[in-house]
C-alpha positions in Angstrom: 13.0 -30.2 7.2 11.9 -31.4 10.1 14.3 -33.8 10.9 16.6 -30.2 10.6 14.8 -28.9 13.6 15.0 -31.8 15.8 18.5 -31.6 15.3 19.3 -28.4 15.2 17.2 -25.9 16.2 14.8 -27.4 18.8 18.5 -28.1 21.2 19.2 -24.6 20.9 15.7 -23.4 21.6 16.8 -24.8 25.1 20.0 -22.4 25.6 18.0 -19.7 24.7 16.0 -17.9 28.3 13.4 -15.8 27.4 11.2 -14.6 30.2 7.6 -16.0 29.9 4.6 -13.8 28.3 2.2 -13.1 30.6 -0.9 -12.5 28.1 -4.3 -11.6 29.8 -6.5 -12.2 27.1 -9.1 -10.7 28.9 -7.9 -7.2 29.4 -6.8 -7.3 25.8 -10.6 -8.2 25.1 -11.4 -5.0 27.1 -9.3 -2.8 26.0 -10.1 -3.4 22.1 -14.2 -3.2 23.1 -13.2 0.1 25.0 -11.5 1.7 21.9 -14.9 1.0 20.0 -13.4 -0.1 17.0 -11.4 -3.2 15.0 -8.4 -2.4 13.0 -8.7 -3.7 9.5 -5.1 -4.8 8.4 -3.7 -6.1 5.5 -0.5 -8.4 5.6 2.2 -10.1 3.6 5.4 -11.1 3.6 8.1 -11.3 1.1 7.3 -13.5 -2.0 9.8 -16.4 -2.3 10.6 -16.6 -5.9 8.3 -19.5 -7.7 12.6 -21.4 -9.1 12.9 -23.3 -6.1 11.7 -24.9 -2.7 11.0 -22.6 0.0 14.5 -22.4 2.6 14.5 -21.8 6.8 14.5 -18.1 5.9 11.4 -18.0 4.5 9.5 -20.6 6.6 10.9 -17.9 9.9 9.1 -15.2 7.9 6.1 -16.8 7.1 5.6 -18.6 10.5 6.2 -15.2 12.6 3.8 -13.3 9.9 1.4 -15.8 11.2 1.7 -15.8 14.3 0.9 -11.8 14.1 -1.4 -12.5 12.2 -3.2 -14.8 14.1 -2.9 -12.6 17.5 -4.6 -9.8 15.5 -7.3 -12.2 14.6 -7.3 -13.7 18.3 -7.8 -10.2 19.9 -10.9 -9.3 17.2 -9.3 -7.5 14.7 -10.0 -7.6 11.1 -6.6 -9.1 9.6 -6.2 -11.0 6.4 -2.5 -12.1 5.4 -2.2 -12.4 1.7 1.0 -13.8 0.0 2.3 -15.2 -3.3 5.0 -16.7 -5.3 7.3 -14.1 -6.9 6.1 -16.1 -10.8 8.1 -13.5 -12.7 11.7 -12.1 -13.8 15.0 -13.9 -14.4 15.4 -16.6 -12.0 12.5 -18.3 -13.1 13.3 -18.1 -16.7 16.9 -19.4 -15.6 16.0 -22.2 -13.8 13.6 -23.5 -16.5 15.9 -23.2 -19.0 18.2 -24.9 -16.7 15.7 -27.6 -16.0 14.6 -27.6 -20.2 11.5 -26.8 -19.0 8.7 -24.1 -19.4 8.7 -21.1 -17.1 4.9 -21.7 -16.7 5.4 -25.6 -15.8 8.0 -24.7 -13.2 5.8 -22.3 -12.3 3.3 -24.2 -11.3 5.3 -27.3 -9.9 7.3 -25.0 -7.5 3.9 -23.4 -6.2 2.8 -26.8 -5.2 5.9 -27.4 -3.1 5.6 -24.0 -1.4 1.7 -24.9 -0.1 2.7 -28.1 0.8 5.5 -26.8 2.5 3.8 -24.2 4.3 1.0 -26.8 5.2 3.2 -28.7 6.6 4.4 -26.5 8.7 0.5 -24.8 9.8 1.1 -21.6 7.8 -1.9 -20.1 7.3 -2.0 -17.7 4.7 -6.3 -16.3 3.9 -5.3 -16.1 0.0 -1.7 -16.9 -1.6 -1.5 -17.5 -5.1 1.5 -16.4 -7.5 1.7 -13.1 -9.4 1.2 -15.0 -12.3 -2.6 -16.3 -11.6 -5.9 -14.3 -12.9 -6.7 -12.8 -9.5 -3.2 -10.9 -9.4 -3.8 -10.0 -13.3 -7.4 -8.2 -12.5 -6.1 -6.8 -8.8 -2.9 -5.1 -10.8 -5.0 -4.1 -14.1 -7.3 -2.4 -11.4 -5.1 -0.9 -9.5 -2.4 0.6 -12.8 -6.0 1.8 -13.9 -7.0 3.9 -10.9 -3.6 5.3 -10.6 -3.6 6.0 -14.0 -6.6 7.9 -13.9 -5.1 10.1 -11.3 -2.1 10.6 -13.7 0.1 9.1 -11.4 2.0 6.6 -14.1 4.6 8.3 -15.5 6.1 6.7 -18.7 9.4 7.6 -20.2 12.1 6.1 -22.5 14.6 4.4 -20.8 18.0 2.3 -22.2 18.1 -1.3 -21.4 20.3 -4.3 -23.1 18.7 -6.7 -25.3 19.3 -10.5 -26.2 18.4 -10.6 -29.3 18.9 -14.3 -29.8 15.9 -15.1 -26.8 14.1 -12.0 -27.6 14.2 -10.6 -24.2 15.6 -7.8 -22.1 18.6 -9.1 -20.0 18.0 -7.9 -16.1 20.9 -7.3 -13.9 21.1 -10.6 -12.5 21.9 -12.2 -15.7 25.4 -9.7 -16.2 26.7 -11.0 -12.7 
């Protein structure tokens, strides 16, 4: 990957002018303590899917989502960029099969790449883990509970296909 942006992308950096950012980091200092108060933000970005190694459009998202980030952290407010890979649907049961493997082994195989990946490149998330770990279990359960409280989950019958030979519901992606 990086031998892809030596070669392509770092030459074309240099066609590109953009006008230099003049940043006072001062007056942004000042005008934050003036306001009286930090923002408290919560980021993310889109959840690569946990079937294969992350690609350039992903590692663009996640590196300007940092860089936000860490502005928002730089000029004292309270931001914390949470992520995660996408450990559920059809194209992870897909490429496991492809692969004879388990979805959970894939799983976990493909979520080591993506860290390594995005350490490699100094992405910084504060907490990424995939939709399939304990934490996101407990954070949905939590949240489905207080909404259900409210009587904001509405459940209805609805018509879906069915592979009865895998025992599963067949999603769009599989009829293409």
């Amino acid at each position: 990957t990086l031998i892809f942006y030596i070669i392509l992308i770092r030459p074309l950096l240099s066609l590109i002018k953009v006008p230099p950012i003049e940043f006072n980091y001062e007056i942004q200092m000042d005008e934050i303590i003036q306001r009286g108060k930090k923002r408290n933000i919560l980021v993310t970005s889109a959840l690569p899917y946990a079937n294969a190694p992350l690609h350039l459009g992903h590692i663009l998202e996640h590196t300007q989502t940092d860089i936000w980030v860490r502005y928002q952290k730089l000029i004292g407010n309270n931001c914390t960029y949470v992520c995660a890979d996408d450990a559920h649907g059809t194209p992870i049961m897909l490429k496991a099969k492809e692969l004879n493997k388990e979805p959970e082994d894939l799983i976990e195989e493909i979520y080591a790449n993506h860290v390594n990946t995005f350490h490699l490149y100094n992405i910084s998330h504060d907490n990424f883990h995939t939709t399939h770990s304990e934490e996101n279990r407990i954070l949905s359960e939590r949240i489905f509970n207080a909404l259900d409280e409210k009587g904001l989950i509405e459940v209805r019958t609805i018509e879906q296909l069915y592979d009865t030979s895998n025992i599963k519901t067949i999603q769009d992606l599989e009829l293409r």
